[in-house]
Structures are given as C-alpha cells and as structure tokens.
PQR file of N, CA, C, O and H, with PARSE charges and radii, in Angstrom:
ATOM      1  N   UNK A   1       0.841  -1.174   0.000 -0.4000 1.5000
ATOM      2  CA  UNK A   1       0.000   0.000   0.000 -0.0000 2.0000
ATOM      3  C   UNK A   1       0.888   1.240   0.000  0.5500 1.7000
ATOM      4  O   UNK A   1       1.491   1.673   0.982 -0.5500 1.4000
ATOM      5  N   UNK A   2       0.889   1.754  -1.230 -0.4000 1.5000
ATOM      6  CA  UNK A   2       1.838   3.409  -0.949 -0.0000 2.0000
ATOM      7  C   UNK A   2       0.842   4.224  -0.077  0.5500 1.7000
ATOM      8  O   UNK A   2      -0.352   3.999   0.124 -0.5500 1.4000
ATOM      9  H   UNK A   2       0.399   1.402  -2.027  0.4000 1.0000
ATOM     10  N   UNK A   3       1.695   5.308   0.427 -0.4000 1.5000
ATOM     11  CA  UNK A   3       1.266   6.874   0.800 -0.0000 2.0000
ATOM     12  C   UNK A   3       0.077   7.347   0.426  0.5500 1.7000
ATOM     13  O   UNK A   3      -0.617   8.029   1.181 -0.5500 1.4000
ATOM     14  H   UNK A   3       2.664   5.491   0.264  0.4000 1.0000
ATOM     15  N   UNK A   4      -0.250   7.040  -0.724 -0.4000 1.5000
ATOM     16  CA  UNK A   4      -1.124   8.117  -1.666 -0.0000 2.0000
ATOM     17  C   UNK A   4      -2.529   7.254  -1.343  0.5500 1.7000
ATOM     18  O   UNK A   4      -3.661   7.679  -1.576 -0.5500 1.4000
ATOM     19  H   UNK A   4       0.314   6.486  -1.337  0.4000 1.0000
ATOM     20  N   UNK A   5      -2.236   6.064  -0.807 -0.4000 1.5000
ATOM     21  CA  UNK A   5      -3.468   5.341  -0.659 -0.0000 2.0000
ATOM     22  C   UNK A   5      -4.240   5.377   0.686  0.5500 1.7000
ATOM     23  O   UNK A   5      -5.083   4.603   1.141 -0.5500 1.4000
ATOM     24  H   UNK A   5      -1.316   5.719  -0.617  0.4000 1.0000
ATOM     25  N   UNK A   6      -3.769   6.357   1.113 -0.4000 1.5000
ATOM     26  CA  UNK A   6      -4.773   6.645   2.038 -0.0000 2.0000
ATOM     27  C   UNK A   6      -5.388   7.494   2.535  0.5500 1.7000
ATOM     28  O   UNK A   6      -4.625   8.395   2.882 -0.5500 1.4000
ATOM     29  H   UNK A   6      -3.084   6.986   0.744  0.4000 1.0000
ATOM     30  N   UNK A   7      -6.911   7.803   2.881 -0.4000 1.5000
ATOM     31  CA  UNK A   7      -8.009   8.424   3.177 -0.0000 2.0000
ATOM     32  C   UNK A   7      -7.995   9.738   4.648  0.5500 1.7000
ATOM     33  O   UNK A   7      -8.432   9.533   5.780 -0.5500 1.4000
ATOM     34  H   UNK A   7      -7.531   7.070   2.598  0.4000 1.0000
ATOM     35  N   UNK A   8      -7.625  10.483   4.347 -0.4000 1.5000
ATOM     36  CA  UNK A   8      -7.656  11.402   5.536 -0.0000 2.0000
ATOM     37  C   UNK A   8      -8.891  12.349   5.716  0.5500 1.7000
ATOM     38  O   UNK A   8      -9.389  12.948   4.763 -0.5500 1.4000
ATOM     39  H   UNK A   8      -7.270  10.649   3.427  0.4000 1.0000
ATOM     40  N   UNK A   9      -9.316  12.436   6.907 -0.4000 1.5000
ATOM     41  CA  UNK A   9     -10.351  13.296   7.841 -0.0000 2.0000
ATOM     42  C   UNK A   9      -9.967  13.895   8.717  0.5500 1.7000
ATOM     43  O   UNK A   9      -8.936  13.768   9.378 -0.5500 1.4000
ATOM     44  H   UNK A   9      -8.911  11.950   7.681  0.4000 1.0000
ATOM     45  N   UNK A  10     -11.027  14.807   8.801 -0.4000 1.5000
ATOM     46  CA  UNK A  10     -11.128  15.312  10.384 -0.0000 2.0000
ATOM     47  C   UNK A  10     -12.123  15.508  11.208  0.5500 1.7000
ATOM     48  O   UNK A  10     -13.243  15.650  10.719 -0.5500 1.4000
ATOM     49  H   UNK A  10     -11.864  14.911   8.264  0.4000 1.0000
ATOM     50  N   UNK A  11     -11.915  15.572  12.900 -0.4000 1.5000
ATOM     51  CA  UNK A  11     -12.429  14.946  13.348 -0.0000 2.0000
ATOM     52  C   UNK A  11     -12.030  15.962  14.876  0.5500 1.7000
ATOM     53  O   UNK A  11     -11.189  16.859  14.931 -0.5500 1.4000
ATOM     54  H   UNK A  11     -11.004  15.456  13.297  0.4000 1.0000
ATOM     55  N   UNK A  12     -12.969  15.450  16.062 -0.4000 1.5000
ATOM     56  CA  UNK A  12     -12.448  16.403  17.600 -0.0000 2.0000
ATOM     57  C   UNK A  12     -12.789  15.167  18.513  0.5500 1.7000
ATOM     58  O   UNK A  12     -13.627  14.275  18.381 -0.5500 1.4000
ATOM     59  H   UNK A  12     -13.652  14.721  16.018  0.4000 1.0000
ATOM     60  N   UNK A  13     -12.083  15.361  19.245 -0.4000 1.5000
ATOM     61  CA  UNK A  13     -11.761  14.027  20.456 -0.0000 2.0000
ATOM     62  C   UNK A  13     -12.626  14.291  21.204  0.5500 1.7000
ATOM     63  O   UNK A  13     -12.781  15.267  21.938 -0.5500 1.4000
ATOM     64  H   UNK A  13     -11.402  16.085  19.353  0.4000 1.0000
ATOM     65  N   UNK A  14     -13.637  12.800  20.917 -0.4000 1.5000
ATOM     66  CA  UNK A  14     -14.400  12.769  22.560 -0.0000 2.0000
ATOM     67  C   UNK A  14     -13.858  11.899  23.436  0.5500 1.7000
ATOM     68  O   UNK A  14     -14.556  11.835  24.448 -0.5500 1.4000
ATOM     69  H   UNK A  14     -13.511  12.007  20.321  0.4000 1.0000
ATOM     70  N   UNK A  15     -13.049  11.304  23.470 -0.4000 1.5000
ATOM     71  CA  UNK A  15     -12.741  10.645  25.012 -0.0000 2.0000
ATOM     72  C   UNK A  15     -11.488  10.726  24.482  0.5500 1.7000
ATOM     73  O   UNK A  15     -11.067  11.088  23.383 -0.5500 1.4000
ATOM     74  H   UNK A  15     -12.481  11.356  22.648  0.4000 1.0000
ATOM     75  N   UNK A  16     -10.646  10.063  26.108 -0.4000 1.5000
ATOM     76  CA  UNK A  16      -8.967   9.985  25.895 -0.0000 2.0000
ATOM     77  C   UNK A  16      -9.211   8.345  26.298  0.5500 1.7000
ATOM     78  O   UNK A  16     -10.163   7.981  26.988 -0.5500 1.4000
ATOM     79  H   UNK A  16     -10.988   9.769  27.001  0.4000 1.0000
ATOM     80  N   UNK A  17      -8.465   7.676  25.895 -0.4000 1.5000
ATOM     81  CA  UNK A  17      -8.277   6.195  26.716 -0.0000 2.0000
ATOM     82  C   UNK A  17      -6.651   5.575  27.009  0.5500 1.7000
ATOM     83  O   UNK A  17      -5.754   6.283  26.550 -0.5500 1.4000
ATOM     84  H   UNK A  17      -7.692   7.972  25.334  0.4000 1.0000
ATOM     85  N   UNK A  18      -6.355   4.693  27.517 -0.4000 1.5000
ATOM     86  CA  UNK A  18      -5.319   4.355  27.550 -0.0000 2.0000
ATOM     87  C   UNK A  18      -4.206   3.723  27.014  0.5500 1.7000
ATOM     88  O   UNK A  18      -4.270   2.493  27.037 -0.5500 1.4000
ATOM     89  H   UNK A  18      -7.084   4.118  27.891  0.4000 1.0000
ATOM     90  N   UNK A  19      -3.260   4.185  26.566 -0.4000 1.5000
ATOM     91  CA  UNK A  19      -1.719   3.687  25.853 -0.0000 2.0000
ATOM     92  C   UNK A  19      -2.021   4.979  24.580  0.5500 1.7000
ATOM     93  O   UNK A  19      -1.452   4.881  23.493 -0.5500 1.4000
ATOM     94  H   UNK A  19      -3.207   5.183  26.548  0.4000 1.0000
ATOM     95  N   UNK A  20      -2.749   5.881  24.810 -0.4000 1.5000
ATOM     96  CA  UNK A  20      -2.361   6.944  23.707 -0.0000 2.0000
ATOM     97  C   UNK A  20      -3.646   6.701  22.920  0.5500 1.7000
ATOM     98  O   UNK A  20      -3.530   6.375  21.739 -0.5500 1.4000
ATOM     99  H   UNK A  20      -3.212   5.960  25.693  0.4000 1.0000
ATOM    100  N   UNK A  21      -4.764   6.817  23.416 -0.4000 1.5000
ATOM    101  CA  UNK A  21      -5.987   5.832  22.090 -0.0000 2.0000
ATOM    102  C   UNK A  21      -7.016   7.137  22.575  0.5500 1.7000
ATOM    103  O   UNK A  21      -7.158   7.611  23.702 -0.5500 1.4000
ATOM    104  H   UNK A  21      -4.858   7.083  24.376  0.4000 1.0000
ATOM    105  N   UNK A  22      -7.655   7.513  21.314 -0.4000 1.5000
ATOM    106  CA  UNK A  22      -8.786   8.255  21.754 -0.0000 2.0000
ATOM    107  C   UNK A  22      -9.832   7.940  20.994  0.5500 1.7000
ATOM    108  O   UNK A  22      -9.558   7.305  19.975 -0.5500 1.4000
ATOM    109  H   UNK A  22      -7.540   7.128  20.398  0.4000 1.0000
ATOM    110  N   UNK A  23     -11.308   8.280  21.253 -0.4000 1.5000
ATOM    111  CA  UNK A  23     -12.396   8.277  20.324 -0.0000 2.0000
ATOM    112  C   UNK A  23     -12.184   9.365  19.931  0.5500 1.7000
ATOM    113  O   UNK A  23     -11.432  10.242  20.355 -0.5500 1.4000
ATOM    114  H   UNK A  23     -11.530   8.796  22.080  0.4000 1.0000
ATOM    115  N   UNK A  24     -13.235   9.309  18.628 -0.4000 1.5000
ATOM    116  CA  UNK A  24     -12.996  10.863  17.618 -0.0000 2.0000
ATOM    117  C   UNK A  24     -14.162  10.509  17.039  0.5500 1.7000
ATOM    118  O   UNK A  24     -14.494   9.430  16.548 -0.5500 1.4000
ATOM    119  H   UNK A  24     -13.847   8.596  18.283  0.4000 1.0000
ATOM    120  N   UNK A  25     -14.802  11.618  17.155 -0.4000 1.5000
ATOM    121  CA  UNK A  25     -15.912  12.161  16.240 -0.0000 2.0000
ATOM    122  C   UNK A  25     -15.437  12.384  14.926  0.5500 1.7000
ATOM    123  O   UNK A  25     -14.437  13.059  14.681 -0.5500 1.4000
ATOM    124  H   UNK A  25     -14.533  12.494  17.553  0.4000 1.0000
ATOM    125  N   UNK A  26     -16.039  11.908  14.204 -0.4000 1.5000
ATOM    126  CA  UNK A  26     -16.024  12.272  12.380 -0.0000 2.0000
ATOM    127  C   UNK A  26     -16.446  13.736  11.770  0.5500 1.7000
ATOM    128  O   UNK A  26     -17.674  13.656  11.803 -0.5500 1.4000
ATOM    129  H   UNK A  26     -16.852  11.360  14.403  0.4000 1.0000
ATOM    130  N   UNK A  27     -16.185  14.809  11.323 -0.4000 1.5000
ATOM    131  CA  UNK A  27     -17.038  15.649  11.024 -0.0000 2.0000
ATOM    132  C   UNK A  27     -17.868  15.125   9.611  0.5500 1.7000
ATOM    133  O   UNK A  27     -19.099  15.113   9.636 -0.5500 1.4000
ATOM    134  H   UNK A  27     -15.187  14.874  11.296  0.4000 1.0000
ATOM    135  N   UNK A  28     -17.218  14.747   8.534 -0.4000 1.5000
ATOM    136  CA  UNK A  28     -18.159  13.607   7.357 -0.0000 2.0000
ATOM    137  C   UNK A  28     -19.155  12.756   7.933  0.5500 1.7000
ATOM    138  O   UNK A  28     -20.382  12.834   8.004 -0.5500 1.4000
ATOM    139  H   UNK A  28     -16.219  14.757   8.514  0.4000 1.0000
ATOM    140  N   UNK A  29     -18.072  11.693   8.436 -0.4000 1.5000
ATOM    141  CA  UNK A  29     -19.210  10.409   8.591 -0.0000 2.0000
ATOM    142  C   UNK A  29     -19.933  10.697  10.339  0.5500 1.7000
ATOM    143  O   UNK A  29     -20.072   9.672  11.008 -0.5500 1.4000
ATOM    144  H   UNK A  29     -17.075  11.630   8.379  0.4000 1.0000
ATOM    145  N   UNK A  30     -20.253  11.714  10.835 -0.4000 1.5000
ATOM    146  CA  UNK A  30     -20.944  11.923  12.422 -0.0000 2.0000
ATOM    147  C   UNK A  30     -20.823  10.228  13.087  0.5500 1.7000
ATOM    148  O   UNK A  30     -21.682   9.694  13.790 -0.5500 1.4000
ATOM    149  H   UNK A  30     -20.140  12.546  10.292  0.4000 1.0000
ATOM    150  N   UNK A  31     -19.469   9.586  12.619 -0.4000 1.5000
ATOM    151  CA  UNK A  31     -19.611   8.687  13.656 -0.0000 2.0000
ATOM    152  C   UNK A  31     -18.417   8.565  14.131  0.5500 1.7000
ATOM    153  O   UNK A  31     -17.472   9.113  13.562 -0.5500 1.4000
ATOM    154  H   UNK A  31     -18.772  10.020  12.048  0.4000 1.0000
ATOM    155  N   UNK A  32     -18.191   7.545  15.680 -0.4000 1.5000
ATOM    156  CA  UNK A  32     -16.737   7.493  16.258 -0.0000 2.0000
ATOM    157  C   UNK A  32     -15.817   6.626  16.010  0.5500 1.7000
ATOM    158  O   UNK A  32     -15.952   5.550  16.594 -0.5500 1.4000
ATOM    159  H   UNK A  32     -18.958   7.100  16.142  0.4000 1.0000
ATOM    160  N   UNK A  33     -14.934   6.744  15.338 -0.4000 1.5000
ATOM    161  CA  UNK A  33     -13.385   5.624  15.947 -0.0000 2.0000
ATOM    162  C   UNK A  33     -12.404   5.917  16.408  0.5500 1.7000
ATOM    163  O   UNK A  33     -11.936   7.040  16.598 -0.5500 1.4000
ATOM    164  H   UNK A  33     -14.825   7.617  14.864  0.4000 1.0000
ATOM    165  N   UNK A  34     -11.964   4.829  16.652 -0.4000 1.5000
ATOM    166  CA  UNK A  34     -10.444   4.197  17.478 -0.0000 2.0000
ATOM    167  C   UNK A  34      -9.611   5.399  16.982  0.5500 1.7000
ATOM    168  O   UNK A  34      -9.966   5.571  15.816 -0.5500 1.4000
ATOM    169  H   UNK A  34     -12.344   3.917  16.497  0.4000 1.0000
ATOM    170  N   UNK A  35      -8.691   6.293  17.303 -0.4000 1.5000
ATOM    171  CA  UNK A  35      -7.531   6.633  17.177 -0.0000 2.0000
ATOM    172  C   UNK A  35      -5.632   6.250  17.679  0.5500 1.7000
ATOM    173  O   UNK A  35      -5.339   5.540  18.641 -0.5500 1.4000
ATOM    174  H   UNK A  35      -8.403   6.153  18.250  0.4000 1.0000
ATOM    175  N   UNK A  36      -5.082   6.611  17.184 -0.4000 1.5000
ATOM    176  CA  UNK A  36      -3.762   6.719  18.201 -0.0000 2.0000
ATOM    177  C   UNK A  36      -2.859   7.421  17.396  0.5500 1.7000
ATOM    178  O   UNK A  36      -2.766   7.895  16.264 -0.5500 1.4000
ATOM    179  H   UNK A  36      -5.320   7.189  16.403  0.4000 1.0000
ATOM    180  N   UNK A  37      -2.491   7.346  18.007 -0.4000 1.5000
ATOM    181  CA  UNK A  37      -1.104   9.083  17.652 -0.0000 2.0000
ATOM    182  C   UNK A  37      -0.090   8.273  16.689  0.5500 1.7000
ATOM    183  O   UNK A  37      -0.022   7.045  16.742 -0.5500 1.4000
ATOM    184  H   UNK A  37      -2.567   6.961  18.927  0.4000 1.0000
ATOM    185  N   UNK A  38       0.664   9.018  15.840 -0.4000 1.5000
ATOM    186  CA  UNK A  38       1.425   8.884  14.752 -0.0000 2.0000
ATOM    187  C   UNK A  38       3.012   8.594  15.704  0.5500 1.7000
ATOM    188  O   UNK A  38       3.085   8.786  16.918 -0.5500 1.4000
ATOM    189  H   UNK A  38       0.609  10.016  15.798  0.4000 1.0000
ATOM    190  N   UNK A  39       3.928   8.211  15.027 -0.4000 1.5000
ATOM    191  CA  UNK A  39       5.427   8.234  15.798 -0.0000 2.0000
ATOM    192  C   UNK A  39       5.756   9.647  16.031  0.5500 1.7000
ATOM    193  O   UNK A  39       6.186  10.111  17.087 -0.5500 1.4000
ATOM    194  H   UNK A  39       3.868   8.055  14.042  0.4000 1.0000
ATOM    195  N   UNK A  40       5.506  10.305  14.913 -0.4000 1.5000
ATOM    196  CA  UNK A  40       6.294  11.177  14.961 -0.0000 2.0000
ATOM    197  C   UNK A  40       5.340  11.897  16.123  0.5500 1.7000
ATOM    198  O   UNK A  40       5.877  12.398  17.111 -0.5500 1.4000
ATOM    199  H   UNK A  40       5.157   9.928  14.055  0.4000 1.0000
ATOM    200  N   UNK A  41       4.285  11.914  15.995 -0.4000 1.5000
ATOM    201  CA  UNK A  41       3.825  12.921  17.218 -0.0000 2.0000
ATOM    202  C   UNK A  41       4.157  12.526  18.819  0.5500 1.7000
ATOM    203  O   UNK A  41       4.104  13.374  19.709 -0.5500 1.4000
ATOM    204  H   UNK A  41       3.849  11.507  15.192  0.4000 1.0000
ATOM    205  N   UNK A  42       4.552  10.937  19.090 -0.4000 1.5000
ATOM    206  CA  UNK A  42       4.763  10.305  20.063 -0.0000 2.0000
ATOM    207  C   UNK A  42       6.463  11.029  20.605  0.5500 1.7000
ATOM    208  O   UNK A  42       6.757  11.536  21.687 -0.5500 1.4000
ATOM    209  H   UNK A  42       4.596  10.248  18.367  0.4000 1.0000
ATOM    210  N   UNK A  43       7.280  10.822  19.431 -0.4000 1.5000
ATOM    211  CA  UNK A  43       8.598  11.247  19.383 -0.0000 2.0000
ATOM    212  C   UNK A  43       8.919  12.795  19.824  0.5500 1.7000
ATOM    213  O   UNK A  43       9.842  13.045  20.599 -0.5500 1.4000
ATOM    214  H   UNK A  43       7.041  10.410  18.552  0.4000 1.0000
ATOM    215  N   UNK A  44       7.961  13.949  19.188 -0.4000 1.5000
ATOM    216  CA  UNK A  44       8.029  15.027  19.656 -0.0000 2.0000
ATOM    217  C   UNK A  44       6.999  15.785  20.552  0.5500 1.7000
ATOM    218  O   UNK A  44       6.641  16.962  20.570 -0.5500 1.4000
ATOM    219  H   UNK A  44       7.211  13.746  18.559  0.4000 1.0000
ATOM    220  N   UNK A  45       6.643  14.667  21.305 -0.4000 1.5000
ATOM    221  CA  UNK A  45       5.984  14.803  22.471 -0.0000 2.0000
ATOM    222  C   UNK A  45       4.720  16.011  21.931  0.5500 1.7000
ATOM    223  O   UNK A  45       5.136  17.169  21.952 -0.5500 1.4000
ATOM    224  H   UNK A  45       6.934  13.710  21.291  0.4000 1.0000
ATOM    225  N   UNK A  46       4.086  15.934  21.729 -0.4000 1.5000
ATOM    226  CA  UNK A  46       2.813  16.582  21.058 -0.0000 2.0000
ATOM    227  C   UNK A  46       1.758  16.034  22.003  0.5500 1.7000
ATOM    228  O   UNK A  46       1.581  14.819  22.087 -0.5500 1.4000
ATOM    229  H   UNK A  46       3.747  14.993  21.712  0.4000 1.0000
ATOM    230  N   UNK A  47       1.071  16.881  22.699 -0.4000 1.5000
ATOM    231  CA  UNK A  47      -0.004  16.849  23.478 -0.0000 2.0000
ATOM    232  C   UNK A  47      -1.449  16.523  22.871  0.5500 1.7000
ATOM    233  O   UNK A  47      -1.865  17.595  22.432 -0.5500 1.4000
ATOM    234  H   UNK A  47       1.214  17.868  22.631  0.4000 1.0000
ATOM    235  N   UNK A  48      -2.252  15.675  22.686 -0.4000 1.5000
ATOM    236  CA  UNK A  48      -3.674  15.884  22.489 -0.0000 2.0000
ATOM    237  C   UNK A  48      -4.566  15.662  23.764  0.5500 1.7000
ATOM    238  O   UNK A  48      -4.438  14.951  24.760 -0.5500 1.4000
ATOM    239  H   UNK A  48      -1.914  14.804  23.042  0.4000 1.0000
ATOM    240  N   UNK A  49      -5.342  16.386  23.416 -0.4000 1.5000
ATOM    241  CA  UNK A  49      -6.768  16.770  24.494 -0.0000 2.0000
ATOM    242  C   UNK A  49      -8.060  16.662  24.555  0.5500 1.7000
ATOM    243  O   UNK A  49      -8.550  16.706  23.426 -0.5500 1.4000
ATOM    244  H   UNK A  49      -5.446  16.963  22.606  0.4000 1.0000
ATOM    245  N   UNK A  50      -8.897  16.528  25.467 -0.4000 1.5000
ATOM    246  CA  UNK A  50     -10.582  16.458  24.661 -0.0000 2.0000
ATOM    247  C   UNK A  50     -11.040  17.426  24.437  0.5500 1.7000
ATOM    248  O   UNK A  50     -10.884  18.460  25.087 -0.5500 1.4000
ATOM    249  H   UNK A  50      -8.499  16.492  26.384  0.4000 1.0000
ATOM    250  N   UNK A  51     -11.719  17.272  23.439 -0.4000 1.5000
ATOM    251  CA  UNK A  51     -12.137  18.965  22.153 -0.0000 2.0000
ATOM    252  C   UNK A  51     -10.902  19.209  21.264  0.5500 1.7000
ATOM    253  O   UNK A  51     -11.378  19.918  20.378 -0.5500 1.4000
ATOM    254  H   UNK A  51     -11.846  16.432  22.911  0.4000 1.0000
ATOM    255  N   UNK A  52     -10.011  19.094  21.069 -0.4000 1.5000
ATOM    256  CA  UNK A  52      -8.919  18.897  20.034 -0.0000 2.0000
ATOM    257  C   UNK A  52      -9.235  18.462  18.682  0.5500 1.7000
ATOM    258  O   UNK A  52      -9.666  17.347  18.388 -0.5500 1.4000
ATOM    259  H   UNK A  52      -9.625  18.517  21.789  0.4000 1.0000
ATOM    260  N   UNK A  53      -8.972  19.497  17.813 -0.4000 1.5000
ATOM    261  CA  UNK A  53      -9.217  19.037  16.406 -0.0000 2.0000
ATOM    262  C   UNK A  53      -8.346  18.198  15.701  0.5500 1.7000
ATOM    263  O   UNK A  53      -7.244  18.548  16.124 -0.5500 1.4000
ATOM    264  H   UNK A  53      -8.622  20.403  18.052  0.4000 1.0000
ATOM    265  N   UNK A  54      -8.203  17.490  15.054 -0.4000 1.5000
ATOM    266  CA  UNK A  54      -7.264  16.570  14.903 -0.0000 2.0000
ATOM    267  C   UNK A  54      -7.329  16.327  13.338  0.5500 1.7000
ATOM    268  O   UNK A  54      -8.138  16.780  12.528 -0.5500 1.4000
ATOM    269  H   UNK A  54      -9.099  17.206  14.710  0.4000 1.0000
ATOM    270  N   UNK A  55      -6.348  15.560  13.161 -0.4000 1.5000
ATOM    271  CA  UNK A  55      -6.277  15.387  11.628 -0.0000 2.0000
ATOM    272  C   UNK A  55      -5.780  13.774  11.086  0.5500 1.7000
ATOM    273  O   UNK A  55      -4.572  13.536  11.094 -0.5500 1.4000
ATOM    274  H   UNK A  55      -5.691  15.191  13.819  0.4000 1.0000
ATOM    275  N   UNK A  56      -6.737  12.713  10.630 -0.4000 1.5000
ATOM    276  CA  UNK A  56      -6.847  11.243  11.050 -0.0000 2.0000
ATOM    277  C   UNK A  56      -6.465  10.561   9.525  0.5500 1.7000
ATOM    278  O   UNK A  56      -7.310  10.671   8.637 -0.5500 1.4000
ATOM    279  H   UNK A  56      -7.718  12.906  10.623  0.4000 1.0000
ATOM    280  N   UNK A  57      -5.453  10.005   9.300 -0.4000 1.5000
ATOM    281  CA  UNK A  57      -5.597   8.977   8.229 -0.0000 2.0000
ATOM    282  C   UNK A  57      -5.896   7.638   8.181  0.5500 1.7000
ATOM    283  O   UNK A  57      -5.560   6.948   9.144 -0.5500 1.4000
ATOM    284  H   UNK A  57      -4.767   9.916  10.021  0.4000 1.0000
ATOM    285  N   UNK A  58      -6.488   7.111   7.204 -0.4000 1.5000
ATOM    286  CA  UNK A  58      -6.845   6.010   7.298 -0.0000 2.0000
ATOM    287  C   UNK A  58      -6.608   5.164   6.132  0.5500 1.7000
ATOM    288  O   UNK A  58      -6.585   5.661   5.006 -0.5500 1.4000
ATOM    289  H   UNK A  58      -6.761   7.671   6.422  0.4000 1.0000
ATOM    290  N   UNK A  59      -6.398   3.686   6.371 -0.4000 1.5000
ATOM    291  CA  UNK A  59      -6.047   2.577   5.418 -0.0000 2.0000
ATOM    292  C   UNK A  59      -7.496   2.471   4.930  0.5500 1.7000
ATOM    293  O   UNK A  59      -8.454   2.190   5.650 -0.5500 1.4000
ATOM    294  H   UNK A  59      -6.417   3.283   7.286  0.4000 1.0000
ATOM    295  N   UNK A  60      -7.538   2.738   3.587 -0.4000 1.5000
ATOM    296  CA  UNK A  60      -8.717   1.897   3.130 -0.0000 2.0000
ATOM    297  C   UNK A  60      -9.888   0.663   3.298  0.5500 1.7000
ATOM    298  O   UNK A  60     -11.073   0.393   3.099 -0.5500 1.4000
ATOM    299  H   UNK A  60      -6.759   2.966   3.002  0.4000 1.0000
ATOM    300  N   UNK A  61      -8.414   0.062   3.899 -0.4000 1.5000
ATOM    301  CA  UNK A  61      -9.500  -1.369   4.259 -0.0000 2.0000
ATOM    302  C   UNK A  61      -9.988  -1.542   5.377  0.5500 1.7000
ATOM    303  O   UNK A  61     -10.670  -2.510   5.713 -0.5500 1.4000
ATOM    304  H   UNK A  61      -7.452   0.282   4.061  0.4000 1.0000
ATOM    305  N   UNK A  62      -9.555  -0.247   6.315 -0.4000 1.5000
ATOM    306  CA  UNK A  62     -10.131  -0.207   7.721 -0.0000 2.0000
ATOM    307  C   UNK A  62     -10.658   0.816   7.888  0.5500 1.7000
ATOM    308  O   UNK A  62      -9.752   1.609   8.147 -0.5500 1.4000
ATOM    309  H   UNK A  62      -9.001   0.539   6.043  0.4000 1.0000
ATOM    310  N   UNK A  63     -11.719   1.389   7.905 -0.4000 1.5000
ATOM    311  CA  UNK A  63     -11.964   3.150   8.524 -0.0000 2.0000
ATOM    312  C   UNK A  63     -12.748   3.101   9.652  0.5500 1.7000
ATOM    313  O   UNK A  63     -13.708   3.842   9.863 -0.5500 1.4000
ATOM    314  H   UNK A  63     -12.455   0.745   7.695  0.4000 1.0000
ATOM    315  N   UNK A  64     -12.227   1.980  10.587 -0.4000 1.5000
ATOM    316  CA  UNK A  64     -12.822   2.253  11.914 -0.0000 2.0000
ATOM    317  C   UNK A  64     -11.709   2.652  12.921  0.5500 1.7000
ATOM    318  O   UNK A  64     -11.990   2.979  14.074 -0.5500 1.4000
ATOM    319  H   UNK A  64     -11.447   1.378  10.415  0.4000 1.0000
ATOM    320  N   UNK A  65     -10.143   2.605  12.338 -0.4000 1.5000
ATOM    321  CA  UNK A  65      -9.121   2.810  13.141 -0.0000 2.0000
ATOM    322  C   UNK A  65      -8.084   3.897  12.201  0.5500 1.7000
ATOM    323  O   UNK A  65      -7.615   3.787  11.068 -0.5500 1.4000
ATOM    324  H   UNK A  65      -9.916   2.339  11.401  0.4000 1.0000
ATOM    325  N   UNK A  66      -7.997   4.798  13.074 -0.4000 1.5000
ATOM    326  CA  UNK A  66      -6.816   5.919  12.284 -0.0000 2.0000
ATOM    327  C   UNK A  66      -5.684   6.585  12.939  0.5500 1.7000
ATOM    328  O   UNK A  66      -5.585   6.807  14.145 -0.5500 1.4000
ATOM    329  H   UNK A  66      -8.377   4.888  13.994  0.4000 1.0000
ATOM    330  N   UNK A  67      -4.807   6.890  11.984 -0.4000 1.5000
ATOM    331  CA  UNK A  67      -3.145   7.559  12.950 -0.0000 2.0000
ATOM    332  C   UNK A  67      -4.026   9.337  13.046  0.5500 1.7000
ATOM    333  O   UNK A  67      -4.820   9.928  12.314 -0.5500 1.4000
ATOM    334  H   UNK A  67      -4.887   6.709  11.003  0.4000 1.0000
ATOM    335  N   UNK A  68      -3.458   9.602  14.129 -0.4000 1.5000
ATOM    336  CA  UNK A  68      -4.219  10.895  14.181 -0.0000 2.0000
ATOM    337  C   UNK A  68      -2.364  11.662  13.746  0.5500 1.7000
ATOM    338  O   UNK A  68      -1.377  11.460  14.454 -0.5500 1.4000
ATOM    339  H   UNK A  68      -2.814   9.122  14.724  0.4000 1.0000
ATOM    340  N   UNK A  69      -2.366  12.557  12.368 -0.4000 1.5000
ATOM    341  CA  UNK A  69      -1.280  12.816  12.282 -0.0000 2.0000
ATOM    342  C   UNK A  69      -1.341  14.579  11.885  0.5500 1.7000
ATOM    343  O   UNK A  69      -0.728  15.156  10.987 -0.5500 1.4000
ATOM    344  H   UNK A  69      -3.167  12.721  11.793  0.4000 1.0000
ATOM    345  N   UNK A  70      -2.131  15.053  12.718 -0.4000 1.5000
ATOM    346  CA  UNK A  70      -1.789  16.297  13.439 -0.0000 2.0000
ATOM    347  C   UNK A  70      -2.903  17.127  13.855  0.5500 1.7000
ATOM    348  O   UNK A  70      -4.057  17.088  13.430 -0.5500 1.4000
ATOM    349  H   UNK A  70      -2.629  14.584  13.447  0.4000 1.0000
ATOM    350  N   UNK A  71      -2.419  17.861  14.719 -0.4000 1.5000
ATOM    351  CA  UNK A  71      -3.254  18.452  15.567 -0.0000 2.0000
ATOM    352  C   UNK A  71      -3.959  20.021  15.124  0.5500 1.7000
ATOM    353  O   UNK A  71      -3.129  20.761  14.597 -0.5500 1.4000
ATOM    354  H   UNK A  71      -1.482  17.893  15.065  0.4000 1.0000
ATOM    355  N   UNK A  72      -4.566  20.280  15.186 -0.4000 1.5000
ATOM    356  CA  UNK A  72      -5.200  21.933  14.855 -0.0000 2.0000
ATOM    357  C   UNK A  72      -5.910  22.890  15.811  0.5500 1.7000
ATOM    358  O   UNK A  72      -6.281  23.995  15.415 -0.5500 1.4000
ATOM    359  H   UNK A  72      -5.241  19.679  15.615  0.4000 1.0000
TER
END
C-alpha cells in the first residue's frame, strides 16, 4: 500500500483512553473511531486533548481505526 493510498479526515476528540488511544468524532461520517497518535507525534511529544481538532488517516481497508497525524 503506498502513501497516496490513504483516506484522511477530520475529526475532535471525545474521550482519551489508555496507551495513547482516543475516540474521535467524524465531522463527514458523524460517527466514532479508534484513534492513536502517529510516531512522529509520540517522538516530539505533542499533546492531544478532549475537544482537540485533529487530523486522522486512514487505510482503506479499515476506517474504523486511524493515525491521528496532526493536531489543529
């Protein structure tokens, strides 16, 4: 699967959960999934929060789970 093949949204955090995982509201699809933070955001310590706008990619063959790969 290259780069180019995948689906990005956005979306604002309703819950935080544990090991870095949040729910996220969809603004498209008004529904929730799984998140977790990208490396690089893990690596440069980048804070997310609830109400945080976020910015989510997703593999095609899954769009119930996404890298949240940046914040707004």
């Amino acid at each position: 699967m290259a780069k180019e093949d995948t689906v990005v949204m956005e979306g604002v955090i309703q819950e935080i959960m544990p090991a870095a995982m949040f729910r996220i509201k969809l603004d498209e699809a008004e529904s929730l999934v799984l998140g977790y933070l990208s490396g690089k955001m893990r690596t440069n310590n980048i804070k997310v929060l609830l109400g945080d706008r976020v910015e989510l990619e997703f593999s095609p063959y899954d769009l119930t789970r996404g890298r949240i790969i940046r914040r707004k």
